[in-house]
N, CA, C and O atoms as a DFTB+ gen file, in Angstrom:
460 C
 N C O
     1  1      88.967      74.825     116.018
     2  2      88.943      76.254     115.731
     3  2      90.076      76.603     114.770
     4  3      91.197      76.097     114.717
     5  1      89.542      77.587     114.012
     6  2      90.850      77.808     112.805
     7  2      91.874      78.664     113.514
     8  3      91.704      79.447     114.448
     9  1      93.085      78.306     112.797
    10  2      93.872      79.104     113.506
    11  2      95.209      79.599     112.615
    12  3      96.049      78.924     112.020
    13  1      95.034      81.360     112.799
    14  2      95.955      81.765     112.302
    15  2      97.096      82.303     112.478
    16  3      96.941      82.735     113.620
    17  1      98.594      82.721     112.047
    18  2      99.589      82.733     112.804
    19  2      99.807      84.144     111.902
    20  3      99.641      84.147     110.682
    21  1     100.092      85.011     112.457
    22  2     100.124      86.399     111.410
    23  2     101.393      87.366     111.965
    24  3     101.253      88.220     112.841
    25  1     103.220      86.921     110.971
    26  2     103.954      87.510     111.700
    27  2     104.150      88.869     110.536
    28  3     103.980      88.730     109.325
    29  1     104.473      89.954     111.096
    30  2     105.054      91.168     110.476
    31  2     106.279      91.396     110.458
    32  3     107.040      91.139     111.392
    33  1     106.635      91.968     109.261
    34  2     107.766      92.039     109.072
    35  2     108.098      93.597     108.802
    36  3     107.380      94.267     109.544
    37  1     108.966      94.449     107.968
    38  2     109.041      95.381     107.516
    39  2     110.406      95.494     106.365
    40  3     111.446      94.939     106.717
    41  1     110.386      96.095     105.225
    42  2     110.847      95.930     104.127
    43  2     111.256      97.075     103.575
    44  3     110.915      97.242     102.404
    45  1     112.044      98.112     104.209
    46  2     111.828      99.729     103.349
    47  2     110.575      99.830     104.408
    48  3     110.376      99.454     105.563
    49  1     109.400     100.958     102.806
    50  2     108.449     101.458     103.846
    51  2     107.424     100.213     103.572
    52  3     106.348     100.585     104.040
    53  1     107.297      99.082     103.098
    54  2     106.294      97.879     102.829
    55  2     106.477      96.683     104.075
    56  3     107.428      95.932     104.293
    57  1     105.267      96.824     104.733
    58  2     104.748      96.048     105.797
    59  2     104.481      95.042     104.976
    60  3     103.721      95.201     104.021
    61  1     105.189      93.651     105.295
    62  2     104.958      92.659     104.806
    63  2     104.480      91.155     106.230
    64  3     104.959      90.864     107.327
    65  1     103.427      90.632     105.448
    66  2     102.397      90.181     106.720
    67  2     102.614      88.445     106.225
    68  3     102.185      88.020     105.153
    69  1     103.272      87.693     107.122
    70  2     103.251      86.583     106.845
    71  2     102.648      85.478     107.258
    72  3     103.010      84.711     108.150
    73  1     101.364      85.406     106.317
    74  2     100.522      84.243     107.202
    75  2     100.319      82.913     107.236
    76  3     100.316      82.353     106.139
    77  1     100.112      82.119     108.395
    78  2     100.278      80.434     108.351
    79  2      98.747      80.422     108.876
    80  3      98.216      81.155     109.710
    81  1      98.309      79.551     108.258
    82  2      96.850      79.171     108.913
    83  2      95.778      78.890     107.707
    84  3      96.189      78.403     106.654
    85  1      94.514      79.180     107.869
    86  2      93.294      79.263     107.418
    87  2      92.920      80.593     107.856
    88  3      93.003      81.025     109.005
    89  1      92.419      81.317     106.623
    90  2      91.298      82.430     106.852
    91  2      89.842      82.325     106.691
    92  3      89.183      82.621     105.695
    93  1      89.500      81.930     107.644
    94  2      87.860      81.623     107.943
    95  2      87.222      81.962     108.913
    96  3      87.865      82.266     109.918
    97  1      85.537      82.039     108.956
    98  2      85.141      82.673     109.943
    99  2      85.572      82.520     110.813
   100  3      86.383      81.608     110.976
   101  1      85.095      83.629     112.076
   102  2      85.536      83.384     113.634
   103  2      87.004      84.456     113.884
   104  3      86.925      85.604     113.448
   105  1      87.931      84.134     114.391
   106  2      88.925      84.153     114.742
   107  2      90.534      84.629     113.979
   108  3      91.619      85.156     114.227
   109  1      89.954      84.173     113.209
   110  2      91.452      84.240     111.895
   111  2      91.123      85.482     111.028
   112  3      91.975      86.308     110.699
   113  1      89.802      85.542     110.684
   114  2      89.375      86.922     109.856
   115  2      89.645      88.409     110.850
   116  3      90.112      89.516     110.581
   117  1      89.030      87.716     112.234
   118  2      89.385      88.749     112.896
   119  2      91.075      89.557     113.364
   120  3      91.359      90.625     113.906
   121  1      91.696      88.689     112.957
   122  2      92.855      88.975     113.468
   123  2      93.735      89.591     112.301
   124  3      94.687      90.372     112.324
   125  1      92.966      88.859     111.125
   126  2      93.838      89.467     110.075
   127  2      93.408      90.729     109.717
   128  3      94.216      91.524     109.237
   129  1      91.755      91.154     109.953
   130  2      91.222      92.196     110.502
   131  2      91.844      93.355     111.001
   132  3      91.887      94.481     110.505
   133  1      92.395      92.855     112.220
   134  2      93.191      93.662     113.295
   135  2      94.581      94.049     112.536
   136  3      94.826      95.228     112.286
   137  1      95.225      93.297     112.282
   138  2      96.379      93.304     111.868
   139  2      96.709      94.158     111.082
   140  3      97.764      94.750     111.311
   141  1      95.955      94.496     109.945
   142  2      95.601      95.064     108.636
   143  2      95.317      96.703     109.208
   144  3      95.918      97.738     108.920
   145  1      94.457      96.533     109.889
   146  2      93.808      98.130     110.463
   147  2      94.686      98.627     111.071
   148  3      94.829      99.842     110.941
   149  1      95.822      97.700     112.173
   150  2      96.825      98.786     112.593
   151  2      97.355      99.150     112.152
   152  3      97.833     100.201     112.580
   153  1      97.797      98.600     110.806
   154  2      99.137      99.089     110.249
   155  2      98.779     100.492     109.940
   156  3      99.458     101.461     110.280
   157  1      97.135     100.566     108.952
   158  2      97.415     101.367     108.094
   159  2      96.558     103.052     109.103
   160  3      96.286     104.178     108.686
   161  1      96.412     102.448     110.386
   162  2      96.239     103.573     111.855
   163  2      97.824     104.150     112.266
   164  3      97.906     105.275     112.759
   165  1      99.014     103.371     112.051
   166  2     100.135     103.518     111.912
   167  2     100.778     104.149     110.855
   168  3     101.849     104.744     110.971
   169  1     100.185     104.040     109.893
   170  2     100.280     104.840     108.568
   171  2     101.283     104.444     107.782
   172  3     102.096     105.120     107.151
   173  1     101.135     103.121     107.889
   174  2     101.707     102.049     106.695
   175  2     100.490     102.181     105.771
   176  3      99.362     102.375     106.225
   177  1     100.755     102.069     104.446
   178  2      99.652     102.103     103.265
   179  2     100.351     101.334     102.102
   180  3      99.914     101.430     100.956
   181  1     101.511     100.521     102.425
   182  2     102.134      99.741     101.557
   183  2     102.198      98.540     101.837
   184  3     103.363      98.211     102.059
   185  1     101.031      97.212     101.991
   186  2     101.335      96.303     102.661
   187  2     100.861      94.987     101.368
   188  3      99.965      94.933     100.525
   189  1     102.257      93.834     101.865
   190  2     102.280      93.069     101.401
   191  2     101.694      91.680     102.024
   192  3     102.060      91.476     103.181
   193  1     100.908      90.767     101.490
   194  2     100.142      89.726     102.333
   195  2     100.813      88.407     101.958
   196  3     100.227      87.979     100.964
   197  1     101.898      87.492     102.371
   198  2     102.425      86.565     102.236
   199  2     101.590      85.248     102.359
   200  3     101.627      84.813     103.510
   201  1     100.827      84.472     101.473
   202  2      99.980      83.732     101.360
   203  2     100.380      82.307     101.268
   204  3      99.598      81.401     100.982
   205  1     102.032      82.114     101.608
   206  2     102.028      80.792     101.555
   207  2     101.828      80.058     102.355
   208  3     101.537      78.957     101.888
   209  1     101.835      80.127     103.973
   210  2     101.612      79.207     104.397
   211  2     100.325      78.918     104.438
   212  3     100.026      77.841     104.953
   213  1      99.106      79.904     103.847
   214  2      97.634      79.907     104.000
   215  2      97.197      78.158     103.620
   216  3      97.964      77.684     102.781
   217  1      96.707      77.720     103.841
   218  2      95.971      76.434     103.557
   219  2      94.748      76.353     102.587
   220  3      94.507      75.940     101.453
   221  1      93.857      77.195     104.022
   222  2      92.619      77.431     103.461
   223  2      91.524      78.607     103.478
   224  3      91.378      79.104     104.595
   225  1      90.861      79.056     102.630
   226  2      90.301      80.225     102.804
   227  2      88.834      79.973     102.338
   228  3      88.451      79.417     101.308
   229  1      87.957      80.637     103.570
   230  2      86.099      80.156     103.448
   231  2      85.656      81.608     102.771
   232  3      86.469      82.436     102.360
   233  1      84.142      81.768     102.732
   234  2      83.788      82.516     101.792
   235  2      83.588      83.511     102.636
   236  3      83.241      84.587     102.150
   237  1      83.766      83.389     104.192
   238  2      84.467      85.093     104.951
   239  2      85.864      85.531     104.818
   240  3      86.267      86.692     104.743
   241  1      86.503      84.516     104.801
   242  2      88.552      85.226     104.727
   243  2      87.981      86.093     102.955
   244  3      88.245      87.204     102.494
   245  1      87.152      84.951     102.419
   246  2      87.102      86.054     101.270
   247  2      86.654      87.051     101.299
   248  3      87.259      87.754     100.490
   249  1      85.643      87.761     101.941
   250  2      85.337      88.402     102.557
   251  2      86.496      89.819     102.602
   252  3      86.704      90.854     101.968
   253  1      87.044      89.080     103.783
   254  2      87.996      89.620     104.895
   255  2      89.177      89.942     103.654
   256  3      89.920      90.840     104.050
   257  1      89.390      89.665     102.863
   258  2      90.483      89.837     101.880
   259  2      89.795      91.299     101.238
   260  3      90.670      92.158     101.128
   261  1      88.681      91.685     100.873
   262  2      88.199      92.146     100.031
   263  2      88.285      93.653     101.452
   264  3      89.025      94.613     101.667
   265  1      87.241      93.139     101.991
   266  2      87.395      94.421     103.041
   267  2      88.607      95.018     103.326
   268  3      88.631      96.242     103.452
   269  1      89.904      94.185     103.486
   270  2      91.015      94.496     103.564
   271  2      91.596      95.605     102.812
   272  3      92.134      96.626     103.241
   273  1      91.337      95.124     101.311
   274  2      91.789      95.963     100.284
   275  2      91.685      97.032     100.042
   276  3      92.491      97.876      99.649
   277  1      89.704      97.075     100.479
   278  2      89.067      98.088     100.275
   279  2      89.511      99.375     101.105
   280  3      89.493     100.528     100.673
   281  1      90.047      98.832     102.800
   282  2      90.011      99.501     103.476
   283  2      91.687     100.661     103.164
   284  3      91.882     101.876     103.179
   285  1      92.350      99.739     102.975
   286  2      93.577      99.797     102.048
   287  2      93.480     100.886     101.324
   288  3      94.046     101.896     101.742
   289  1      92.928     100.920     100.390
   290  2      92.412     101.786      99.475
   291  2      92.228     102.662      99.488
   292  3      92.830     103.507      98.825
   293  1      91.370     102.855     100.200
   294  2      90.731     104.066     100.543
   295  2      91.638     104.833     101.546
   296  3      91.109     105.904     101.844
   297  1      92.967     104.614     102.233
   298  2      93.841     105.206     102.837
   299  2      94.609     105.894     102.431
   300  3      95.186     106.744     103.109
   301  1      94.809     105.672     101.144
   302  2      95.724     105.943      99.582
   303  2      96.730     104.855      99.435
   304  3      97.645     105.011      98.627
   305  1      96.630     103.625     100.238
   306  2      97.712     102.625     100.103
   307  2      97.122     101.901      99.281
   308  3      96.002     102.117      98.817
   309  1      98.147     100.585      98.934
   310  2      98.254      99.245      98.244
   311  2      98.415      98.238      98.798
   312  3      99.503      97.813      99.189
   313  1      96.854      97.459      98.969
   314  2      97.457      95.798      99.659
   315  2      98.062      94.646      98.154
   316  3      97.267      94.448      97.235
   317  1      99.106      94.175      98.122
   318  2      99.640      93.241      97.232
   319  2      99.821      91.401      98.275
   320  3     100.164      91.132      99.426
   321  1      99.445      90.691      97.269
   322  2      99.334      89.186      97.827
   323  2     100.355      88.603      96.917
   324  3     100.604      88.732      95.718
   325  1     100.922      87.835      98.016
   326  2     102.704      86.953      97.899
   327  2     102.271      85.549      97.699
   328  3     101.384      85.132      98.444
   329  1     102.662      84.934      96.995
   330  2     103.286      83.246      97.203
   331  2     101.857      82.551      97.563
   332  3     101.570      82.251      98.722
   333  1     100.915      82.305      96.363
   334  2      99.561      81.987      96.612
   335  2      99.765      80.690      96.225
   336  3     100.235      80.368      95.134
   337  1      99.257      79.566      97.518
   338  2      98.907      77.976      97.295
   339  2      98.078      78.364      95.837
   340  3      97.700      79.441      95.376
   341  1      97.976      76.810      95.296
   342  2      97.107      76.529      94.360
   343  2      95.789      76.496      94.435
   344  3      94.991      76.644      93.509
   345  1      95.513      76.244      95.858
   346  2      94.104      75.894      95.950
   347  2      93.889      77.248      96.613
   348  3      92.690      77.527      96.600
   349  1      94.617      78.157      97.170
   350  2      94.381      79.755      97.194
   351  2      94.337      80.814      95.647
   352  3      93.863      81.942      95.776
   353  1      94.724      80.476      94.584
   354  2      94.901      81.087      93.444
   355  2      94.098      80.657      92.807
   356  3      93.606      81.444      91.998
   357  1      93.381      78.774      92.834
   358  2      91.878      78.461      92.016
   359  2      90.616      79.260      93.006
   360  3      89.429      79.433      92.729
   361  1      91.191      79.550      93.925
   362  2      89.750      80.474      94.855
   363  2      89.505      81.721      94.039
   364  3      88.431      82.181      93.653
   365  1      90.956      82.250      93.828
   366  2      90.458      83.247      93.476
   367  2      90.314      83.683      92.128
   368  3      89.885      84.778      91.764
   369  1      90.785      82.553      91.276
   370  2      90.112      82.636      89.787
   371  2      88.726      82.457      89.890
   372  3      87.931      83.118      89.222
   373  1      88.418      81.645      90.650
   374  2      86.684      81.097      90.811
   375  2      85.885      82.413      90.862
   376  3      84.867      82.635      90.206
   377  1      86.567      83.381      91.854
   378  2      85.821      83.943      92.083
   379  2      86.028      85.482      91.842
   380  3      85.707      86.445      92.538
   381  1      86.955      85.364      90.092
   382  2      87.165      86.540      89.828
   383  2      87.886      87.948      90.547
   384  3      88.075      89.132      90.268
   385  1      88.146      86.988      91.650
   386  2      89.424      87.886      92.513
   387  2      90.761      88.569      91.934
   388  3      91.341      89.624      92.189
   389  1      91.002      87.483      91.023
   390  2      92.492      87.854      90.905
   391  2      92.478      88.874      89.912
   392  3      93.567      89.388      89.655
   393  1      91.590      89.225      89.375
   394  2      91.955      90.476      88.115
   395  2      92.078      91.738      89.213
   396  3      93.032      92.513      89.141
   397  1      91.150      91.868      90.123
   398  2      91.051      92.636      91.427
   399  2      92.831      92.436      92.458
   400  3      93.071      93.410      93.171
   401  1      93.411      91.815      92.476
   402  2      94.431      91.731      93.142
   403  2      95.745      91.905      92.475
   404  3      95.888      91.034      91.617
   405  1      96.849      92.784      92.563
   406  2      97.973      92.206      92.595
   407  2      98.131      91.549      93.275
   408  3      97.704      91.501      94.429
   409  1      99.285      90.365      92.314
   410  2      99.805      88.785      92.297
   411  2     101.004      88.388      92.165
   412  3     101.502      88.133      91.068
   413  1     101.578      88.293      93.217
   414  2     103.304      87.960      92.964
   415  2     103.772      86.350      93.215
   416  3     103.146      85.699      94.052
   417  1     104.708      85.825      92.590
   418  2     105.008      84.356      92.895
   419  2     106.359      84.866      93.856
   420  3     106.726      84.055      94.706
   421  1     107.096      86.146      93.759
   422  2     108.669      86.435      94.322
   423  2     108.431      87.751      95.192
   424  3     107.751      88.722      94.859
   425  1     109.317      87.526      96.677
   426  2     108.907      88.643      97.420
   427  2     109.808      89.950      96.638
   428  3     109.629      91.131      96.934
   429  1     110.540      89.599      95.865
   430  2     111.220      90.812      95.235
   431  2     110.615      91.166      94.371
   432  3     110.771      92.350      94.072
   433  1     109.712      90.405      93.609
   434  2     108.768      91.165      92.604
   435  2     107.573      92.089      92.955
   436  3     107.070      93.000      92.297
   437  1     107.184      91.473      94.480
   438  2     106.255      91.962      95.333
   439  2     106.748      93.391      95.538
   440  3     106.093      94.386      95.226
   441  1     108.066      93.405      96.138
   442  2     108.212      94.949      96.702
   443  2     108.975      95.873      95.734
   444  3     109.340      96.977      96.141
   445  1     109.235      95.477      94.470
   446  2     109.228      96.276      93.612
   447  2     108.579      96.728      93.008
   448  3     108.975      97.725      92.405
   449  1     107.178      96.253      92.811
   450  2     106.039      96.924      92.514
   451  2     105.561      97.689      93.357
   452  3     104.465      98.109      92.989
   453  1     105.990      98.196      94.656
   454  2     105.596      99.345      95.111
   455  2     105.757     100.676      94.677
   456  3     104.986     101.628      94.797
   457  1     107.209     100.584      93.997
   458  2     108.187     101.829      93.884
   459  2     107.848     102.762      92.594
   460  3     108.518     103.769      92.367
């Protein structure tokens, strides 16, 4: 079973979400799911997604990334993605993600683009 480890942090007003695992069906989408929805029920709308320890991501975390954003969005916030593996950053050239995402390699570049 995939398994994801999803710790929060806080930065100023930017919820920053640091994840270890795989985002794939089942379990891991759901949580990052969860994770995502409280914040912004909490009324965080500035959240940052720390992608390095990610491994691997199936064509639901992609999914689950997109819904994320969307949901994001539509709150009046900004989801931004941190420190993307290689084989997380060819996903999302593949699949035309990344023009759709802010993209940071530095968490200071990350949370200065909030401001």
């Amino acid at each position: 079973m995939a398994q994801l480890n999803i710790n929060q942090r806080q930065a100023g007003d930017v919820a920053i979400l640091d994840l270890d695992g795989d985002i794939r069906i089942g379990d891991s989408a759901t949580a990052l799911r969860g994770a995502i929805r409280e914040l912004v029920a909490g009324g965080s709308n500035k959240i940052l997604l720390n992608l390095k320890g990610v491994k691997y991501i199936d064509s639901s975390g992609i999914g689950e990334l997109i819904a994320n954003f969307t949901t994001v969005n539509r709150g009046g916030g900004q989801l931004k993605l941190l420190n993307l593996t290689e084989k997380v950053q060819d996903l999302l050239v593949i699949t035309k993600l990344l023009t759709v995402f802010d993209v940071y390699d530095s968490e200071a570049d990350g949370l200065s683009s909030f401001k």
